[in-house]
N, C-alpha and C positions, 0 to 999 in steps of 0.2 A: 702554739701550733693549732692551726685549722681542724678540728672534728672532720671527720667524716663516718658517717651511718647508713645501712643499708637497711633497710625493713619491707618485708618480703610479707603481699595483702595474698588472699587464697584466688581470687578471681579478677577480672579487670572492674566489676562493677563494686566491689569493696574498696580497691583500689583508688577507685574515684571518688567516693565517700569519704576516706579517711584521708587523701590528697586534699578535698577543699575543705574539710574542718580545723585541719593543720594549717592552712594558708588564711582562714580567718582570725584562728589562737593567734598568728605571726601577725593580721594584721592590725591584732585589736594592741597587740603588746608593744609593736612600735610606736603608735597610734599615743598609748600611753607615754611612751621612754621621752618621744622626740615630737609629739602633735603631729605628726602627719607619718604615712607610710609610700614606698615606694612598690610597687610591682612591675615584673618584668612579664606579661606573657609570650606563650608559645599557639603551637598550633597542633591539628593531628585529632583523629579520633578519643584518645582518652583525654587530651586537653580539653575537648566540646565536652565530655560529661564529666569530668569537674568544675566547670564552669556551668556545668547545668546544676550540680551537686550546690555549687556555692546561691544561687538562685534560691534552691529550694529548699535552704538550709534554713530554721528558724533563726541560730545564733548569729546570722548576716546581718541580720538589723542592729547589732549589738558593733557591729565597725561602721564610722563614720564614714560616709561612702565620699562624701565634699571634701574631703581630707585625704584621700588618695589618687597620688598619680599614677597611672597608667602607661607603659611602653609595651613596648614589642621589641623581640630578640631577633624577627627578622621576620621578610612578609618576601611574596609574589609580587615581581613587579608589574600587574596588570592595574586597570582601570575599578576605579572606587566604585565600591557595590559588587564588584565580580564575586560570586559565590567560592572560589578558592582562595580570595584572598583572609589573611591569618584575621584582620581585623572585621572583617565583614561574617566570618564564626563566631570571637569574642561576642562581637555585638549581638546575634541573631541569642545564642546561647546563655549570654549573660546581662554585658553591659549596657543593654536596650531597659534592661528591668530594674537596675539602679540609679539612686539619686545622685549621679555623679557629676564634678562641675567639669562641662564640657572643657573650658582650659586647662586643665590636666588631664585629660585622653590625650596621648599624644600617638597615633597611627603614623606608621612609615608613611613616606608619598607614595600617591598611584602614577601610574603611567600614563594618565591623565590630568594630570596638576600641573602647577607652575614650571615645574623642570621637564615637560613634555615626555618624552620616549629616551631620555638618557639617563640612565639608571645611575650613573656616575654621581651626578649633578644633584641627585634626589639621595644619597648615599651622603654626600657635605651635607644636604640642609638639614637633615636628620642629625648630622652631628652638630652641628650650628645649635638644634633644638637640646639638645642633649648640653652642649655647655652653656646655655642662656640658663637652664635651670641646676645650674651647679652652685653650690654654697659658695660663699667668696670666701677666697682663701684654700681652695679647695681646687683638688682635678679639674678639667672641663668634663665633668662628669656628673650628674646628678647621685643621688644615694639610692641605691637598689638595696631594699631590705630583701626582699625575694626574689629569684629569677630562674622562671620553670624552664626546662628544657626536654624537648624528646630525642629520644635516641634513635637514631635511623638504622634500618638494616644492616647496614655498612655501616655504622659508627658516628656517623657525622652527625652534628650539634647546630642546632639554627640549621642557616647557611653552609655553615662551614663544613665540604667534603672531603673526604681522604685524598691528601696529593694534588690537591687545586690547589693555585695559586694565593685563593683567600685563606689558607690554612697560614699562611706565611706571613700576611698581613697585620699592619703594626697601628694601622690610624683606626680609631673610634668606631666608627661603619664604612663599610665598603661594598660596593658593587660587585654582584655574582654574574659574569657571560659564562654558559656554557655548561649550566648546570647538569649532572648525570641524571636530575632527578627534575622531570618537567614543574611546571615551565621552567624554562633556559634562563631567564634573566629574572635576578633576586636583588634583595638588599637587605644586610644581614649584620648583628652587633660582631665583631671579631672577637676572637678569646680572649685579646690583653682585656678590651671591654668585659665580656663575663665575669672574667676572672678580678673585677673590684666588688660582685655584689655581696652583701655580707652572707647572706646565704644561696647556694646555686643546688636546684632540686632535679634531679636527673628523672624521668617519669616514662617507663617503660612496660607494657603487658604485650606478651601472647610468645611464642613459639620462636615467630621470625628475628624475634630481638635478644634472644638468648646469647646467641654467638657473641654480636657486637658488644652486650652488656659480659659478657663473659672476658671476652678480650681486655674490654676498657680496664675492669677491676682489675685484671691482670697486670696491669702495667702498660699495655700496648704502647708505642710511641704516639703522641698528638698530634702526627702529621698523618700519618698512617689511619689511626683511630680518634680522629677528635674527640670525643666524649671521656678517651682519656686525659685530655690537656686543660680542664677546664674544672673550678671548684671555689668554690666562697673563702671566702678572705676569713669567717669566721666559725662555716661548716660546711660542707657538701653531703647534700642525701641523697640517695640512688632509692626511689621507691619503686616498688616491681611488683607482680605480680606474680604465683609461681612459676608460673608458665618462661614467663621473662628474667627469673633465678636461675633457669636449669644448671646454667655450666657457671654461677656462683661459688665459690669454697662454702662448703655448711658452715664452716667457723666463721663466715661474714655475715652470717643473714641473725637477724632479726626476726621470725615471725612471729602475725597477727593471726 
């Protein structure tokens, strides 16, 4: 049966510390198990300062950085270089400063690319990317050793919001119209996809995120509260911040 752990950091700026020193232990240990590691990034303010964290971290040097692939759980469907999109943060924040082989970055498309202004279209070739690099013999799915997620006010994971349509959704990635949360048009992994990586890291601070992370552990349903429907194949973490603990059971937390 799948772990799951909750470890509750005292600030958001500790929290990002100790978020990219764990996502380097994970990457160096795959890294060893299997020669290469997979990561899934996210997006969101605490995502940019552990990826600032993992930049600045001495023990970085210590993961082969040509040996990791890179995704994304889901992105803004605007034009490449737009400052909101998830990849164009990774990059400024992190991936600009690693020796990484450019064939394994793999960015959602922009709204600018090949599949123009149909976010549909760009949601397949993302999948297409996704099973070219799956083992044979295997899902059309690559190996996600890690896959960071934030949790939204409202609950929702990536993409994926309470009672939308994409909560419902069963293919690989899919297309977001009409999102509650600008911009309107996304592209986003679904949860059957989350829910293969072997570990899924849930990564929440401050106030506003108490509720939703309160709910989720609760049990909430994962149409209602996404971030309850979604958890690694081999553990799910919920790393928080106090602030983002509040309405946690004492008897789940962890603290540092």
């Amino acid at each position: 049966m799948a772990e799951t752990g909750v470890v509750v950091h005292a600030d958001p700026d500790v929290l990002a510390q100790a978020v990219a020193a764990r996502l380097i232990i994970k990457l160096i240990d795959a890294q060893a198990e299997r020669g290469s590691a997979g990561v899934v990034l996210t997006g969101g303010r605490v995502a940019a300062a552990v990826y600032r964290a993992v930049r600045d971290l001495p023990a970085s040097d210590a993961v082969d950085w040509s040996r990791v692939d890179v995704w994304w759980g889901d992105e803004r469907f605007l034009p490449a270089g737009d400052p909101d999109r998830n990849e164009t943060q990774a990059r400024a924040a992190l991936l600009d400063a690693l020796p990484l082989d450019p064939a394994r970055v793999h960015p959602m498309p922009a709204s600018d690319g090949p599949d123009g202004a149909d976010p549909e279209a760009a949601a397949a070739r993302y999948a297409d990317t996704l099973a070219a690099a799956a083992k044979p013999g295997h899902a059309a799915l690559p190996h996600f050793d890690v896959l960071m997620l934030g949790v939204g006010e409202d609950g929702h994971v990536a993409s994926v919001f309470p009672e939308h349509p994409v909560a419902y959704e069963t293919r690989p990635v899919s297309a977001v119209r009409g999102s509650p949360k600008p911009p309107p048009i996304r592209t986003t992994l679904t949860i059957p996809t989350i829910n293969t990586a072997e570990e899924v890291w849930l990564v929440a601070a401050g106030t506003d995120k108490s509720k939703a992370v309160g709910m989720a552990m609760a049990g909430g349903g994962p149409v209602q509260v996404p971030a309850a429907g979604v958890h690694g194949v081999e553990r799910t973490l919920w790393l928080l911040d106090r602030a983002a603990a509040a309405e946690v059971a004492p008897r789940l937390r962890s603290l540092r």
